[in-house]
N, C-alpha and C positions, 0 to 999 in steps of 0.2 A: 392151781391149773397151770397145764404148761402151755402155753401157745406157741405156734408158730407156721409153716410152708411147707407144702409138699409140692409136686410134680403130680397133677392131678387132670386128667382132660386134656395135656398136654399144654399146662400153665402154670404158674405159680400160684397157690389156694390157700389160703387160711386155713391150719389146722388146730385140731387139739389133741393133744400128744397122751396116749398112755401106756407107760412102761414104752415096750416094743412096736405098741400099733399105733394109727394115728386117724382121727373121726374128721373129713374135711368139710370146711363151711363153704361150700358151694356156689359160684360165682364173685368171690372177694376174696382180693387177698389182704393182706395184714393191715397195711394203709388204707385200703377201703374199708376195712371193718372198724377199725379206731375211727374215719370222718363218722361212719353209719353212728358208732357209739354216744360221740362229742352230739351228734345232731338231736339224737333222742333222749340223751342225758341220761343212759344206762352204761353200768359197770359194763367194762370192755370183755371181763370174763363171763359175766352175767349173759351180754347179748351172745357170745360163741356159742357158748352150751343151749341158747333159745336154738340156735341158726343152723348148728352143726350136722351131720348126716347121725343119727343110731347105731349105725353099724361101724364097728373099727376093723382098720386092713394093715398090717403089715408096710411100712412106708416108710424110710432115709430121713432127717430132716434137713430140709435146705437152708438156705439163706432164712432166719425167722423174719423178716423186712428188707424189704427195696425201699431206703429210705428217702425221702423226698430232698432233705439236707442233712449233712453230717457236719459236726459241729466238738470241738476238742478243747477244754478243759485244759493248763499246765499249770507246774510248780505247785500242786496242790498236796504232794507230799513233802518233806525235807526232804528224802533222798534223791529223788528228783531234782530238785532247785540244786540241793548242793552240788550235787552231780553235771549240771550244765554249767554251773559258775566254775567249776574247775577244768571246762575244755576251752573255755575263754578266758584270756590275758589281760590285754585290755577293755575286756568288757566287765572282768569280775565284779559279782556284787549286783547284778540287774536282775538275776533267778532268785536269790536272795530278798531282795526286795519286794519282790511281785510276791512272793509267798507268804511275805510280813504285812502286805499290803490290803488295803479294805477291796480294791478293785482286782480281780481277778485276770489271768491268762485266759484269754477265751479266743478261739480261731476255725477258722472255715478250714474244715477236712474235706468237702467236697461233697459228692452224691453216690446215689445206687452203682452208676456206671465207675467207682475206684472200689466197691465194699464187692467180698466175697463168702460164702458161708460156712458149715462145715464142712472139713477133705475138700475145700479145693485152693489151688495155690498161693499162695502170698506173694508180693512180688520183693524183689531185687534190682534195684537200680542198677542198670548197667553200667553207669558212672559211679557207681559206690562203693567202699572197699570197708562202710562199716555200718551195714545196714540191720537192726536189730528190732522186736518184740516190743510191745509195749503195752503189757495186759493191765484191762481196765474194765469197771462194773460201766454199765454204758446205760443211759435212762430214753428209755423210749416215750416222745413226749405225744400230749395230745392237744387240745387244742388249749387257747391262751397258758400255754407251758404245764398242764396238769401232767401229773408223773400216770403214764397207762401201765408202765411195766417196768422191768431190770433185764438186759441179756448182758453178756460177755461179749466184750472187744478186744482187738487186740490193731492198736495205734502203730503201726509198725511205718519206722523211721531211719531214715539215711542220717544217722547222727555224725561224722564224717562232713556230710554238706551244709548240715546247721553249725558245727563246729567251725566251719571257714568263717563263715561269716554269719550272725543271728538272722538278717534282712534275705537269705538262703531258706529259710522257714518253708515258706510254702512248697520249692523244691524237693525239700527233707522230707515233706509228709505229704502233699498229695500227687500221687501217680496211679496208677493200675495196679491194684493186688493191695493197695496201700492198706487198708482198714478189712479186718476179717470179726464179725459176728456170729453169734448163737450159742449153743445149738437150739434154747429155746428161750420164748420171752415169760418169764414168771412178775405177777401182779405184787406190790408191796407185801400185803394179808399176806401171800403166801411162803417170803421169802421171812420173814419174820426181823429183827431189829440186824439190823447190817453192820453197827458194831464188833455184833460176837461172833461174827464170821472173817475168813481167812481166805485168800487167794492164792492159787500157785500157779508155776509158770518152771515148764523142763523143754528144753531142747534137745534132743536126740538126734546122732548121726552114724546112720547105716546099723541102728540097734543100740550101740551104746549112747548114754547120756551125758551130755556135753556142758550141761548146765540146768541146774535148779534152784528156785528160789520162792521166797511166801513172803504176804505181808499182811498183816488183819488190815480190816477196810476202817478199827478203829482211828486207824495214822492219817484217816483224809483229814486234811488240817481243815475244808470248811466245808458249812451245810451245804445238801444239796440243791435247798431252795433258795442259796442265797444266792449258787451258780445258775440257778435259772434264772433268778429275777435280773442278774444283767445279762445275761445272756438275751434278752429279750427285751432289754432296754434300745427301744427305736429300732426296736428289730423284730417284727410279728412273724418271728420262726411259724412254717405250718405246722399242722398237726402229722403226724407220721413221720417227724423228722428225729433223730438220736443225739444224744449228747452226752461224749466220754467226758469222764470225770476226773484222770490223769491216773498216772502210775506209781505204784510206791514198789516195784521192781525195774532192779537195774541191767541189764544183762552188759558186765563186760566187755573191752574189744576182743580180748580174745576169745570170746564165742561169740564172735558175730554170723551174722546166719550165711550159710554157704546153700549154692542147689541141692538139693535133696533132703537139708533137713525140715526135720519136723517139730511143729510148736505145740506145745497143750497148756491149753489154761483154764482152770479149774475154779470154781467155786461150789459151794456145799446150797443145795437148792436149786442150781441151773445147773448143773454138769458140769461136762467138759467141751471145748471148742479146739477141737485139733485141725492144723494146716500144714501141707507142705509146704515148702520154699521154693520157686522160681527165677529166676533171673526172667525181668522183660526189660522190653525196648520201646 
């Protein structure tokens, strides 16, 4: 089952997606359907399909979640880590370690009000001159950290401002436009072992393609329960809140994202999550 949001009543709605059409569950949207769930202790896909409308319409999909907190995951691949210890001097060797490390990179990406959904813009720091992409399988959690689902994220970073100084972090990753999800939220069952799957990630500008890359999602160096269990250590994350998992694609300075271009990141199971680029202020 695919879950996720439509424009329904002139609100954000819980839907369920097929093929082209989409069946909506009727006064809840996606966070209130997960608390409904956790409360009755029914499968999240189980209770949509009790709840959903019979009839499917023709409908976009939105944002699949207004997440309550957003929640980011680093150094959880090598090329990642390697990749940040070599924009630092005298830092080298600290992404490195976190990756070698039992405790994890784990950091506040913010809320609903920085995430965006499908087709609509990502932003760009207007102080930034090297702001890029950073696709990632992202777990939508529920209550005491049960995994509800898997969508597509994309952790998009002023690498540029983390690069001056690591203590610039929160600078680098949360703004407006900062985090883009969906297109929809798929349950474990349905997404089948996450191993034998592959990610991709292309930038396009005015048609042609500026940049592409993949990475199987076997390269996350660690489990996904072990990044929830601290993730959640003295920390009773709510339910309907997301947690990226880090990236094992690197994009380049020289294709850093300019206005107008376009990201797509791809997984086999959840689609595709395409954005344009923005410059905000």
């Amino acid at each position: 089952m695919r879950l996720g949001q439509i424009r329904f009543e002139n609100k954000l709605t819980a839907a369920i997606f097929e093929g082209n059409l989409a069946r909506p569950v009727p006064g809840y949207s996606t966070v209130e359907l997960i608390r409904k769930a956790d409360t009755e202790s029914m499968p999240l896909a189980e209770l949509a399909e009790q709840m959903a409308f019979r009839h499917s319409e023709e409908c976009p999909p939105s944002i699949p979640i207004c997440p309550v907190e957003v929640w980011a995951c680093g150094c959880t691949y090598q090329t990642s880590a390697t990749f940040r210890d070599g924009q630092h001097g005298t830092d080298a060797g600290i992404y490195a370690y976190v990756y070698g490390h039992d405790r994890p990179e784990i950091f506040f990406k913010g809320t609903a009000r920085v995430c965006v959904g499908p087709g609509q813009p990502i932003g760009i720091r207007f102080d930034s001159r090297f702001t890029a992409p950073e696709p990632e399988l992202a777990v939508v959690l529920g209550r005491k950290g049960n995994i509800a689902g898997y969508t597509l994220a994309n952790d998009v970073s002023a690498w540029d401002i983390e690069r001056e100084n690591p203590l610039y972090l929160p600078q680098s990753k949360i703004y407006t436009g900062s985090c883009a999800l969906g297109p929809f939220i798929v349950a474990a069952e349905d997404l089948g072992p996450l191993g034998e799957l592959e990610m991709s990630c292309t930038i396009t500008r005015n048609g042609e393609q500026r940049f592409a890359g993949a990475v199987p999602l076997s390269r996350l160096q660690r489990r996904l329960e072990v990044l929830i269990e601290y993730l959640l250590r003295a920390n009773p994350v709510p339910p309907g809140s997301v947690m990226l998992t880090g990236t094992g694609i690197i994009v380049p300075e020289e294709a850093a994202l300019a206005p107008g271009d376009v990201v797509t990141i791809g997984l086999p199971g959840i689609g595709e999550l395409s954005n344009p680029a923005a410059i905000v202020r």
